[in-house]
C-alpha positions in Angstrom: 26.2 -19.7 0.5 22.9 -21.0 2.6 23.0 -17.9 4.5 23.1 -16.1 1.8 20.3 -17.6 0.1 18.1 -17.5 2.9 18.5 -13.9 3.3 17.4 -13.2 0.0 14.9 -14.7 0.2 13.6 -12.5 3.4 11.4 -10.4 2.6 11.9 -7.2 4.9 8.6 -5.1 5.4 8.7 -1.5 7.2 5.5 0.5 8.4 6.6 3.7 8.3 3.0 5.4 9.4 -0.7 6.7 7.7 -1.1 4.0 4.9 3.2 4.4 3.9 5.0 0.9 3.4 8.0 -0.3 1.7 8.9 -4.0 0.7 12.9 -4.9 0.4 14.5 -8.1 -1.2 17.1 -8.4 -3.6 18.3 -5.2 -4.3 14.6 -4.0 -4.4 12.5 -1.7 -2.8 8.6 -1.0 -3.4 7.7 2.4 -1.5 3.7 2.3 -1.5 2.2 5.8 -0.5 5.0 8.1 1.1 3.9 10.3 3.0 4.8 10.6 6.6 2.9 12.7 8.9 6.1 13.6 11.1 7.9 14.1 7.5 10.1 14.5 5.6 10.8 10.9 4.4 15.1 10.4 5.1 16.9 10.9 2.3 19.0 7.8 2.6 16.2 6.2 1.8 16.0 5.2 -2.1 13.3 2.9 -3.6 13.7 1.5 -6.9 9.4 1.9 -7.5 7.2 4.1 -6.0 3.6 2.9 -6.5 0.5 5.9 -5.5 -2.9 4.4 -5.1 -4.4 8.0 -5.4 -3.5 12.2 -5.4 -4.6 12.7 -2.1 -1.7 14.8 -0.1 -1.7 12.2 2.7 -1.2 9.4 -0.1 1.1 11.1 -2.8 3.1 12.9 0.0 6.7 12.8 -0.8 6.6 10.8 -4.3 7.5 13.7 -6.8 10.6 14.2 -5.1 11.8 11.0 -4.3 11.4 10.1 -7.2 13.4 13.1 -8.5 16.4 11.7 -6.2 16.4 8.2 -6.3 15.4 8.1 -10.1 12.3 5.5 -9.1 9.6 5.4 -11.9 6.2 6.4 -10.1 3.7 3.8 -10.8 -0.2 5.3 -10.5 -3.6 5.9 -12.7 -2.8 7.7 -16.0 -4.1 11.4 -14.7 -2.3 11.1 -11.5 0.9 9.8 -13.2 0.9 12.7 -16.0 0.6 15.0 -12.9 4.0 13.4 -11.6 5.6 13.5 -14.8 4.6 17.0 -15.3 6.7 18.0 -12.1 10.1 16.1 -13.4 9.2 12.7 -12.2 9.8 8.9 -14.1 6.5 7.4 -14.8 4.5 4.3 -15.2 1.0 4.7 -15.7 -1.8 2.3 -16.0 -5.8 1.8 -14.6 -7.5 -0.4 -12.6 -7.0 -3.9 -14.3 -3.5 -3.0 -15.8 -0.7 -5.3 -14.8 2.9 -4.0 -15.1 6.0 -6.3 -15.0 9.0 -5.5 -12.8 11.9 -7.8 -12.0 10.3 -9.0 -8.2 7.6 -9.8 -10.3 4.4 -7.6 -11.3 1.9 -4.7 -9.6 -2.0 -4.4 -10.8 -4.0 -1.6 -10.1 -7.4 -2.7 -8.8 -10.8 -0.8 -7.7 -11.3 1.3 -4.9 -13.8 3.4 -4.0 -12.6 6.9 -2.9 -12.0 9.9 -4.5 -8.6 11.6 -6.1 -7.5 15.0 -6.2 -4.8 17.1 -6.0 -3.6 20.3 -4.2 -5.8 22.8 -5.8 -8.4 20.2 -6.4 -7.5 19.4 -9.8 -8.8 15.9 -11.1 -6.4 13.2 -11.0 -8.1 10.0 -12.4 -9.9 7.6 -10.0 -8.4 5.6 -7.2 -6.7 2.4 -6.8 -5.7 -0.3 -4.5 -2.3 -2.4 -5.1 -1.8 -6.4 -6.2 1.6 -6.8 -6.3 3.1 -10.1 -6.6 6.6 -9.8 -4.9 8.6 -12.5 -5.3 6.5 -15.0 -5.5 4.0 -13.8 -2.7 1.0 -11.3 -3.4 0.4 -8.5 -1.2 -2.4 -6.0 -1.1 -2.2 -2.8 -0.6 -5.9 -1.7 -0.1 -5.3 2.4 -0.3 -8.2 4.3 0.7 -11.5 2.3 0.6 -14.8 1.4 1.6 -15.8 -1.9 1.6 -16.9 -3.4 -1.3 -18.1 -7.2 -2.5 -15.5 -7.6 -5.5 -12.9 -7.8 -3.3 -13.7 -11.3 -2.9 -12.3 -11.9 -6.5 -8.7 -10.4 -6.0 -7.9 -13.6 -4.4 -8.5 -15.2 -7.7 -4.9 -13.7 -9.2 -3.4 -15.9 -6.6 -4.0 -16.6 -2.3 -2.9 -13.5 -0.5 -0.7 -13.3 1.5 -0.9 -9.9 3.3 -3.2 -7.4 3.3 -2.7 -4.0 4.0 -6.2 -2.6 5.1 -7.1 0.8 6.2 -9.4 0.7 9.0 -9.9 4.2 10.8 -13.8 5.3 9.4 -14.7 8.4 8.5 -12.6 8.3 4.6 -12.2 4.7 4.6 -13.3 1.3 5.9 -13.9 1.5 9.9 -13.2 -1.8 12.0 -16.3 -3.7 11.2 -16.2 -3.1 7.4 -12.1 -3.8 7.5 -13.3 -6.9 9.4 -15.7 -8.1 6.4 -12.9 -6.9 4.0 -10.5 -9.7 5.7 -13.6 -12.3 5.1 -13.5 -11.4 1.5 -9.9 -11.3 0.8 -8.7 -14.3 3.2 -5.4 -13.2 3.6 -2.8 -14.7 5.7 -1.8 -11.6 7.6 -3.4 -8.7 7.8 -1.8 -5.2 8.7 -4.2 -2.6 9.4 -3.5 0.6 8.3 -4.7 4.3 8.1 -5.8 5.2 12.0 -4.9 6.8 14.2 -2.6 9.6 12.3 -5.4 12.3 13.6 -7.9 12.4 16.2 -10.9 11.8 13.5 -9.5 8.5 12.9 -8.9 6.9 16.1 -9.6 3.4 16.5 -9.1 0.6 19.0 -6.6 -1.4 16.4 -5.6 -4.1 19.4 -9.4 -4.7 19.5 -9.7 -4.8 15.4 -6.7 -7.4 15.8 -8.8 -9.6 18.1 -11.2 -9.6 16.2 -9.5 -11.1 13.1 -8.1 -13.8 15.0 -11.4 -15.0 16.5 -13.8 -14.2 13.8 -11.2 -15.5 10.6 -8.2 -17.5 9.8 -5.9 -14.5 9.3 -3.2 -13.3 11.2 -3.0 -9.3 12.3 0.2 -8.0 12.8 0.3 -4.8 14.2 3.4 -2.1 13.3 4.2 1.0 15.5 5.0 3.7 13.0 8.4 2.8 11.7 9.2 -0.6 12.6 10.4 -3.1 10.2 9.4 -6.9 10.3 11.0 -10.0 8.0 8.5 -11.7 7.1 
């Protein structure tokens, strides 16, 4: 029975590449972002939410149709989530500010500042970074980002304990701003994301990791595409 308990209570986080994770515990599984720049996603793999922080191609990737085959709600901005419903796809829309309950516990869409899009360039709504309090823990999922001063507040829904912060320039935050974003947010771990997929954003991320460790209190953990750490 204790070995049962404590693995329950493991939380089992998996990098899969770009900005793509997945949380699992308990019989659930959060997919934030699936896309995969190898693709396609496997299709033994079956979340019970999807959450999209924006339309982007690189950030909505493969939602619509796992959704369609796992039966997972999609969780995003009202505009992007009609877009999802109009292809088939379960939804859950909200905006920046709107907290949704789930049984791990809830998700809140927060700011970003980015743009969102989809295929033919048709609006879908603004975008959105992730608070998700998962069992008791709150992780946060920045999406695509610059840097911006009210992230200092998002610690006030309760301490963070991992961040997931993109840090490759050129559309988002590059290492120094992700670095001022961790000063803000003081999370326990941070896992930098969103580099390195092409050459445009190619960054030093051993050196961003160093940095965070001398400069704050945080942790970095660094993923290869597709590993999986219990954290």
């Amino acid at each position: 029975m204790a070995d049962l308990e404590k693995q329950l209570s493991i939380t089992y986080l998996k990098f899969w590449g770009h900005a793509f994770f997945s949380l699992a515990q308990n019989g659930e599984t959060l997919a934030i972002d699936p896309y995969l720049a190898q693709g396609p996603i496997p299709s033994s793999f079956r979340p019970t939410l999807i959450c999209v922080t924006h339309g982007h191609g690189d950030h909505l990737g493969e939602a619509i149709p796992l959704s369609l085959r796992s039966a997972a709600p999609i969780l995003a901005v009202s505009e992007l989530a009609r877009y999802c419903k109009a292809q088939g796809a379960d939804v859950r829309p909200a905006q920046p500010g709107g907290r949704i309950a789930f049984p791990f516990g809830w998700v809140e869409l927060v700011p970003a500042i980015h743009s969102s899009s989809g295929p033919q360039g048709e609006y879908l709504g603004v975008a959105a970074g992730l608070l998700i309090e998962w069992f008791g823990r709150v992780f946060y999922h920045a999406g695509d980002t610059a840097l911006f001063s009210d992230m200092a507040q998002f610690k006030q829904k309760g301490p963070i304990f991992a961040a997931m912060l993109p840090m490759g320039g050129l559309y988002t935050m590059g290492p120094e701003d992700a670095l001022a974003a961790v000063k803000l947010l003081e999370p326990e771990i941070v896992i930098p994301m969103h580099y390195g997929t092409f050459a445009a954003i190619e960054q030093d991320v051993h050196a961003f990791g160093q940095l965070v460790e001398k400069e704050t209190n945080s942790r970095c953990l660094i993923l290869e595409h597709g590993q999986e750490n219990s954290i």
